[in-house]
MOPAC internal coordinates of N, CA, C and O (Angstrom, degrees):
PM7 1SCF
backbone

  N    0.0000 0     0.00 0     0.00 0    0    0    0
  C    1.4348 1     0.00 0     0.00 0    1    0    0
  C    1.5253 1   108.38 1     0.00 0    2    1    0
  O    1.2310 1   126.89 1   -47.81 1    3    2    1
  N    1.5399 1   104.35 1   132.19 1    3    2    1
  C    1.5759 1    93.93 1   175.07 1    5    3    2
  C    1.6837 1   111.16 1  -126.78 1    6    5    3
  O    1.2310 1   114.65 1   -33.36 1    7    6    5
  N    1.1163 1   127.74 1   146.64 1    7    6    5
  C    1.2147 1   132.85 1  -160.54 1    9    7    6
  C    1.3221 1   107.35 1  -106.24 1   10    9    7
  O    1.2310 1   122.44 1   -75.04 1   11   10    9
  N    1.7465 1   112.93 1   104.96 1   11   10    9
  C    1.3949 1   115.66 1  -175.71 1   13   11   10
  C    1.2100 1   124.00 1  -100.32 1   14   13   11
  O    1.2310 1   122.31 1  -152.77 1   15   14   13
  N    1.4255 1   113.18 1    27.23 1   15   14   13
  C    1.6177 1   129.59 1  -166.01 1   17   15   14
  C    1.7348 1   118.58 1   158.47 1   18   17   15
  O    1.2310 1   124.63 1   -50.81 1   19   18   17
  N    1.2894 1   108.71 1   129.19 1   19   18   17
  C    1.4295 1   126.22 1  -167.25 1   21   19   18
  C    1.6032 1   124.41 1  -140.54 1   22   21   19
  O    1.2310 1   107.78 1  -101.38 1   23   22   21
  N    1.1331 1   140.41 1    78.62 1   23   22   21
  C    1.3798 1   142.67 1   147.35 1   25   23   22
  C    1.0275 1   145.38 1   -12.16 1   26   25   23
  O    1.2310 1    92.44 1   -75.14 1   27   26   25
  N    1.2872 1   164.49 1   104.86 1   27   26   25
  C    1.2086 1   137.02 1   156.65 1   29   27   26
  C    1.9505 1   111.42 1  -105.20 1   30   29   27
  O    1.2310 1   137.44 1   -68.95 1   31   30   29
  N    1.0461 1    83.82 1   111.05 1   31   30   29
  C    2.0428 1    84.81 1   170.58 1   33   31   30
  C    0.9410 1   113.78 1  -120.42 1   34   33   31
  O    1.2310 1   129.67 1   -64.47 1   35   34   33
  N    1.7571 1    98.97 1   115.53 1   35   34   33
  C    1.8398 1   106.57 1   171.84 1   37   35   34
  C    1.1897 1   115.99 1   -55.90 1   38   37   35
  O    1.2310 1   109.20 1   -16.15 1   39   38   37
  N    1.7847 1   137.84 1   163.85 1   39   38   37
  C    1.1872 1   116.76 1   160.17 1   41   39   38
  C    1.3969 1    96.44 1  -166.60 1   42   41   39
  O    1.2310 1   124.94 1   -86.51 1   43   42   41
  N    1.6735 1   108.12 1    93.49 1   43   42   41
  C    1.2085 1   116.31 1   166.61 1   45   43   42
  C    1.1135 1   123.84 1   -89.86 1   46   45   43
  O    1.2310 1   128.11 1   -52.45 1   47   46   45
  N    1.7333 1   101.99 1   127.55 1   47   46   45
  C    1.6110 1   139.50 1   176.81 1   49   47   46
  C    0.8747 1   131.26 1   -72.13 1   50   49   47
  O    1.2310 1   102.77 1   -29.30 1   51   50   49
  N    1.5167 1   149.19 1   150.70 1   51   50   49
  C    1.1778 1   131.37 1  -153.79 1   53   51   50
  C    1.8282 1    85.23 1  -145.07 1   54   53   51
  O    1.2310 1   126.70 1   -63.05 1   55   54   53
  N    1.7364 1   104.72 1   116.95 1   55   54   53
  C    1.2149 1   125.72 1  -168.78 1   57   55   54
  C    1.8315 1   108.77 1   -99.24 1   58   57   55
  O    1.2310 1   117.99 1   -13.75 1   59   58   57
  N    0.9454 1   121.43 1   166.25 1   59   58   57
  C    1.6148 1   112.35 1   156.89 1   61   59   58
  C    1.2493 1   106.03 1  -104.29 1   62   61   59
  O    1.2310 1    92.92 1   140.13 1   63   62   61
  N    1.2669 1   163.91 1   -39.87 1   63   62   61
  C    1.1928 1   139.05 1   150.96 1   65   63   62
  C    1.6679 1   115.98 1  -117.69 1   66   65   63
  O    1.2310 1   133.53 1   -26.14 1   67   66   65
  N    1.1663 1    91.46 1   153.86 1   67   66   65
  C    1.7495 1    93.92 1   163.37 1   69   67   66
  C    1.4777 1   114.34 1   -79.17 1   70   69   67
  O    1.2310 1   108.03 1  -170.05 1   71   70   69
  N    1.4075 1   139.96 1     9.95 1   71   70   69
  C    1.4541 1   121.93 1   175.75 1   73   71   70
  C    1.6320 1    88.56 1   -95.02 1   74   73   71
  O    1.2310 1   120.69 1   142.14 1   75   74   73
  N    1.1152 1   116.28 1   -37.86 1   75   74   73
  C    1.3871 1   112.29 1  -157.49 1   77   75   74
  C    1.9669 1   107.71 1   -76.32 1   78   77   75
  O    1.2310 1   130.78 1   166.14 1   79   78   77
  N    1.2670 1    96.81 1   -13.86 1   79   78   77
  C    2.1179 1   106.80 1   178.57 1   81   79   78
  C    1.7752 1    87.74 1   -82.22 1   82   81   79
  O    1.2310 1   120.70 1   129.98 1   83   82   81
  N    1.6558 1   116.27 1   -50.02 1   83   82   81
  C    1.5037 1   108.94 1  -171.89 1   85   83   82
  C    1.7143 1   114.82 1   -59.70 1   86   85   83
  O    1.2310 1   125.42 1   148.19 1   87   86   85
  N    1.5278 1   107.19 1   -31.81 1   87   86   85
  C    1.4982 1   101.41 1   174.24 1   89   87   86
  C    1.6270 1   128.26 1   -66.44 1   90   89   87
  O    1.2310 1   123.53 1   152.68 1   91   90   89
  N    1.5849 1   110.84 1   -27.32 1   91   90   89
  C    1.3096 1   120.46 1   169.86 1   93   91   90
  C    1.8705 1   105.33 1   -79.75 1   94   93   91
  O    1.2310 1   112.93 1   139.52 1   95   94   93
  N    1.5214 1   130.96 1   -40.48 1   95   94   93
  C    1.2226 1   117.13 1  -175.41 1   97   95   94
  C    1.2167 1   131.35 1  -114.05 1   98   97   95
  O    1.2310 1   118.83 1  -171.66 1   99   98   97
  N    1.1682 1   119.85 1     8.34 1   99   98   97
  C    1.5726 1   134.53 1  -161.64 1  101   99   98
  C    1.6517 1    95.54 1  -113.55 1  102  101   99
  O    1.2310 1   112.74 1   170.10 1  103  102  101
  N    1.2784 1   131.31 1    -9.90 1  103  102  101
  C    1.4668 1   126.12 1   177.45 1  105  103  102
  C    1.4594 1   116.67 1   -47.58 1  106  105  103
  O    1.2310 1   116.92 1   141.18 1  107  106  105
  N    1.9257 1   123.47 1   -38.82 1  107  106  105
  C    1.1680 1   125.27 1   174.30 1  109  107  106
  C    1.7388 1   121.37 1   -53.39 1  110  109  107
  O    1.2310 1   122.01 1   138.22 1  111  110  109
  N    0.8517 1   113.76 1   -41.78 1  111  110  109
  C    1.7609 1   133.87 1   160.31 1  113  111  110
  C    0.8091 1   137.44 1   -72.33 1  114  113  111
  O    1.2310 1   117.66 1   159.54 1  115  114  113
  N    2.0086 1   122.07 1   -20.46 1  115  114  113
  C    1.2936 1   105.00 1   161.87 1  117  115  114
  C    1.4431 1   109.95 1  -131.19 1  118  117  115
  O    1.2310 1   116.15 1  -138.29 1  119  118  117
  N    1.1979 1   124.91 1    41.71 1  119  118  117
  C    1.0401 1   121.25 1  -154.17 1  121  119  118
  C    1.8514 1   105.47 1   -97.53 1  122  121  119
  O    1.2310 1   123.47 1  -161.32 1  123  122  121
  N    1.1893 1   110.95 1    18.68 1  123  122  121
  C    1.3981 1   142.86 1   160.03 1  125  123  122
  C    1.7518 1   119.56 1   -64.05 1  126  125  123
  O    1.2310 1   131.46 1   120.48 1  127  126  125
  N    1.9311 1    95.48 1   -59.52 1  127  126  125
  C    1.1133 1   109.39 1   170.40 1  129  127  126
  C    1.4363 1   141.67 1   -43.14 1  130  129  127
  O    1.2310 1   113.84 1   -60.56 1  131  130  129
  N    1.5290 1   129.27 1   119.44 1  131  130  129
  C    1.1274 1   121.81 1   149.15 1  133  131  130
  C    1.8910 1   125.07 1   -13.67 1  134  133  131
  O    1.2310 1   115.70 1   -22.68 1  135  134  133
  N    1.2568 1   125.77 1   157.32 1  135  134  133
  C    1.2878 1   130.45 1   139.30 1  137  135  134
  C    1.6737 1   122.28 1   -23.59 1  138  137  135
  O    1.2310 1   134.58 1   103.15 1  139  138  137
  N    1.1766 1    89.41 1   -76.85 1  139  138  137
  C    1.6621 1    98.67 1   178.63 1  141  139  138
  C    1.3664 1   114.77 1   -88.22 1  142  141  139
  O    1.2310 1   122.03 1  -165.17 1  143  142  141
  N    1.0903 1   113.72 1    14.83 1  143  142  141
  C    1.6930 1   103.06 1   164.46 1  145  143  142
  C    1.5748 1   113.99 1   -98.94 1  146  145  143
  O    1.2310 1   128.45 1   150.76 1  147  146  145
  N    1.6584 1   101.33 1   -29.24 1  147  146  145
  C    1.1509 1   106.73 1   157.27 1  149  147  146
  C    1.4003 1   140.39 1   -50.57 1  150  149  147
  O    1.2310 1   125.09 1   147.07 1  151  150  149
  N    1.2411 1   107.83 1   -32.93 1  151  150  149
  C    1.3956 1   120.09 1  -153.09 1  153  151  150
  C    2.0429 1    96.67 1   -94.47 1  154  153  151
  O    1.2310 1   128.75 1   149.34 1  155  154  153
  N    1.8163 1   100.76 1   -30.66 1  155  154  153
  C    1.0693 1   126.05 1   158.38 1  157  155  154
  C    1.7548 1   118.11 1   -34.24 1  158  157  155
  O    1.2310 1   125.90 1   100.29 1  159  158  157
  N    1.4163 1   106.26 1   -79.71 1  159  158  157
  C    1.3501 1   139.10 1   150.86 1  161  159  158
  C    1.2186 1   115.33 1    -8.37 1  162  161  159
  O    1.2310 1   124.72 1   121.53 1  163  162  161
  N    1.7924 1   108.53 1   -58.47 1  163  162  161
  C    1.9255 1   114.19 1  -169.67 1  165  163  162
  C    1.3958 1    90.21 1   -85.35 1  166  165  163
  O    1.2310 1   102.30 1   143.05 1  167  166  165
  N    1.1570 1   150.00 1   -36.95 1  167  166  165
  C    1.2682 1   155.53 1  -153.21 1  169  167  166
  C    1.9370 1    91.28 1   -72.95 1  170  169  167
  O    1.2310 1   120.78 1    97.76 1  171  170  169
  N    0.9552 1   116.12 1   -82.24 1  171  170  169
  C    1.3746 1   131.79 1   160.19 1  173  171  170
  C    1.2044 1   120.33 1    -9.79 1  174  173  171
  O    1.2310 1   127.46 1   110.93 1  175  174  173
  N    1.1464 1   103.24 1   -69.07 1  175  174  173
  C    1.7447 1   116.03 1   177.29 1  177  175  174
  C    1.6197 1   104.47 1   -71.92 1  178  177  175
  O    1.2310 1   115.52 1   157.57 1  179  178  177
  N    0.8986 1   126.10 1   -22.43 1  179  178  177
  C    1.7970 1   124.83 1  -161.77 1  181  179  178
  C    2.1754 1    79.79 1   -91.08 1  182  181  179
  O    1.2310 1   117.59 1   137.26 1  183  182  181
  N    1.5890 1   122.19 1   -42.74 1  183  182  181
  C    1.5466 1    96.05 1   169.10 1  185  183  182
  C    1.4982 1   125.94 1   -22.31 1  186  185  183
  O    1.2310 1   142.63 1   109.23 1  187  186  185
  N    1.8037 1    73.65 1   -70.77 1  187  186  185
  C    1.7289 1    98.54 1  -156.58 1  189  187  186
  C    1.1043 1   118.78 1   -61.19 1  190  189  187
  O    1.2310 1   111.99 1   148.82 1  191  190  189
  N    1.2913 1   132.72 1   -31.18 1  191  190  189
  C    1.0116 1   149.78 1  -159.28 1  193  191  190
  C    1.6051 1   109.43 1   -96.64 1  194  193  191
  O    1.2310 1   121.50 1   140.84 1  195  194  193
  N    1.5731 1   114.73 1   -39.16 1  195  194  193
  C    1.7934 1   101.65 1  -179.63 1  197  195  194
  C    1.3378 1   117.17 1   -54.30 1  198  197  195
  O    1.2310 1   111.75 1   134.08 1  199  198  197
  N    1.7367 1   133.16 1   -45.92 1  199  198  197
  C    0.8302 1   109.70 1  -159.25 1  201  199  198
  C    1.5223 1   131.74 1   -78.64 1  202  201  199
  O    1.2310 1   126.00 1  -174.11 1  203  202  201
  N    1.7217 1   106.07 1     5.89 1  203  202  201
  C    1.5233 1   127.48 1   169.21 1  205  203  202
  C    1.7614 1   123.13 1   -88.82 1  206  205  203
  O    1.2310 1   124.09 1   146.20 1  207  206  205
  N    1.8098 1   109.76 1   -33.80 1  207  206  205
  C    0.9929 1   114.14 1  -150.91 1  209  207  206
  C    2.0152 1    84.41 1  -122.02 1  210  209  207
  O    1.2310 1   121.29 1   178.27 1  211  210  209
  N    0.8575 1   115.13 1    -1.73 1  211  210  209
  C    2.0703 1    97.17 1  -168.75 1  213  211  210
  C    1.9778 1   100.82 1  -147.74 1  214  213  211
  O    1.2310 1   130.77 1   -63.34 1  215  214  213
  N    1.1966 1    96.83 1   116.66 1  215  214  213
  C    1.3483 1   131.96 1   157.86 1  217  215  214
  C    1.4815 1   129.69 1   -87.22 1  218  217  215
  O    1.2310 1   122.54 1   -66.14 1  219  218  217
  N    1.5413 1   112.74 1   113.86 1  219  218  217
  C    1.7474 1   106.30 1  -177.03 1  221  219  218
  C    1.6799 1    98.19 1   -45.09 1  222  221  219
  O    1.2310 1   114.44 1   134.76 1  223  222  221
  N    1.6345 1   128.14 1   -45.24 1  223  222  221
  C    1.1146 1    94.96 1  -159.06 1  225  223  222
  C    1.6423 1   125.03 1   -89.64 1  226  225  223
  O    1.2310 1   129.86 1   177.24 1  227  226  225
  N    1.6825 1    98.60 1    -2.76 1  227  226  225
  C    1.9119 1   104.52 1  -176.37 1  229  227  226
  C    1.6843 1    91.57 1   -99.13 1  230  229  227
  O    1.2310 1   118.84 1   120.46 1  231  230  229
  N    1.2270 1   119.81 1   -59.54 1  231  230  229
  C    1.5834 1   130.47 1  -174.86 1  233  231  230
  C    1.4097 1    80.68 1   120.39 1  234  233  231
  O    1.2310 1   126.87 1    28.28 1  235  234  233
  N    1.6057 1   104.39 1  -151.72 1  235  234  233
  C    1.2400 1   143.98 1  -177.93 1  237  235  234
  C    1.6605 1   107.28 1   -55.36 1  238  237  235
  O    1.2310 1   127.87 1   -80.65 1  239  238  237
  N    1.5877 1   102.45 1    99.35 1  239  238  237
  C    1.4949 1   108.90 1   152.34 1  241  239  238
  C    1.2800 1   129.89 1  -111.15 1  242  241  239
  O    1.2310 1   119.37 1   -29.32 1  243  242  241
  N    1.5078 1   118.81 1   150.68 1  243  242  241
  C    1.6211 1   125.87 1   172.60 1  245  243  242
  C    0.7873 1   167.90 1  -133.14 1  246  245  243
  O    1.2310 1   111.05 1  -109.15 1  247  246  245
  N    1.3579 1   134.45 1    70.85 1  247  246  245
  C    1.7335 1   133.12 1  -135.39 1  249  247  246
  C    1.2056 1   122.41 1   -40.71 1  250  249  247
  O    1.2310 1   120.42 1   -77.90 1  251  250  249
  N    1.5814 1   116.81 1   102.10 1  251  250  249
  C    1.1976 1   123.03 1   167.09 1  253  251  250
  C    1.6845 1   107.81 1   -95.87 1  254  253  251
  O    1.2310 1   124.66 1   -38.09 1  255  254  253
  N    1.6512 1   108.66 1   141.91 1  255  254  253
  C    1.6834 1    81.37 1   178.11 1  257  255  254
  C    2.1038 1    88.05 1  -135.55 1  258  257  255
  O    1.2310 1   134.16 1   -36.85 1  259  258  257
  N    1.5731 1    90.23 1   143.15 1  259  258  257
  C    1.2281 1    97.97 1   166.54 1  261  259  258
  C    1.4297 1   137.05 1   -99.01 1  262  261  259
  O    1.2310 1   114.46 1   -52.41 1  263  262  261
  N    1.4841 1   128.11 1   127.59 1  263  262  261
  C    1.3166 1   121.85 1  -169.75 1  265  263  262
  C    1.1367 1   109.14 1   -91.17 1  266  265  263
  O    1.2310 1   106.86 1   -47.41 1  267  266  265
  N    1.7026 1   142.06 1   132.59 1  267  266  265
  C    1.1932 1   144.37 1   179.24 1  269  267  266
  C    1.2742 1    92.47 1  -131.44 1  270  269  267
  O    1.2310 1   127.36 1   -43.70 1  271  270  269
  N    1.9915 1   103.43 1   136.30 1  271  270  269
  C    1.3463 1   115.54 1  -169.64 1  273  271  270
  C    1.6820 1   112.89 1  -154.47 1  274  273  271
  O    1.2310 1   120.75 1   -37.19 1  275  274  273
  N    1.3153 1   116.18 1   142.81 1  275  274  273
  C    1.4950 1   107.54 1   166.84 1  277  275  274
  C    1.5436 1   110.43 1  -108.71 1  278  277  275
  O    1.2310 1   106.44 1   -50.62 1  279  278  277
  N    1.2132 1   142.80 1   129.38 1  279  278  277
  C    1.3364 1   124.97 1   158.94 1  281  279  278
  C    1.7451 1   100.62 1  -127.14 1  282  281  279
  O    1.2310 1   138.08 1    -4.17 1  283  282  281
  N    1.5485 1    82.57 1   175.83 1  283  282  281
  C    1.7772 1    98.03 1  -176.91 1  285  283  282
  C    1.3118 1   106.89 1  -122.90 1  286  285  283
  O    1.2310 1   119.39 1   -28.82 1  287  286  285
  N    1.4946 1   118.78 1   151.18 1  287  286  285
  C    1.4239 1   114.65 1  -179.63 1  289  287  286
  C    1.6314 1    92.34 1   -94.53 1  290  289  287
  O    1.2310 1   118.99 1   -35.51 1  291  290  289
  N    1.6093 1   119.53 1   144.49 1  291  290  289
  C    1.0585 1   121.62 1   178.94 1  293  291  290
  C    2.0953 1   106.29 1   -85.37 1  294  293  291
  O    1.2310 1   120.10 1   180.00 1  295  294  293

């Protein structure tokens, strides 16, 4: 396969919270966790994470990025 074209498009989303994006995508990583370690976890991450990702005036944003590509099978 050869790749005759490649994209990258950012496309930040605008969520209402980050516990509720971690409950749909963070399952691969914690899916170890207790209940409350989880809940631990979003608490945690919703710190670290506001002062990069949430604005009083947008809220909750999130880097989604899309790959656009052509390839050929050789």
């Amino acid at each position: 396969m050869r790749v005759e074209y490649i994209e990258l498009i950012p496309r930040p989303t605008l969520i209402d919270d980050i516990s509720n994006w971690l409950d749909i995508f963070a399952n691969g990583i914690t899916k170890d966790l207790t209940p409350g370690q989880f809940e631990k976890f979003k608490l945690e991450c919703r710190d670290i994470l506001k002062e990069q990702l949430y604005t009083k005036e947008s809220g909750w944003s999130v880097d989604y990025v899309r790959l656009r590509l052509k390839a050929v099978k050789l």
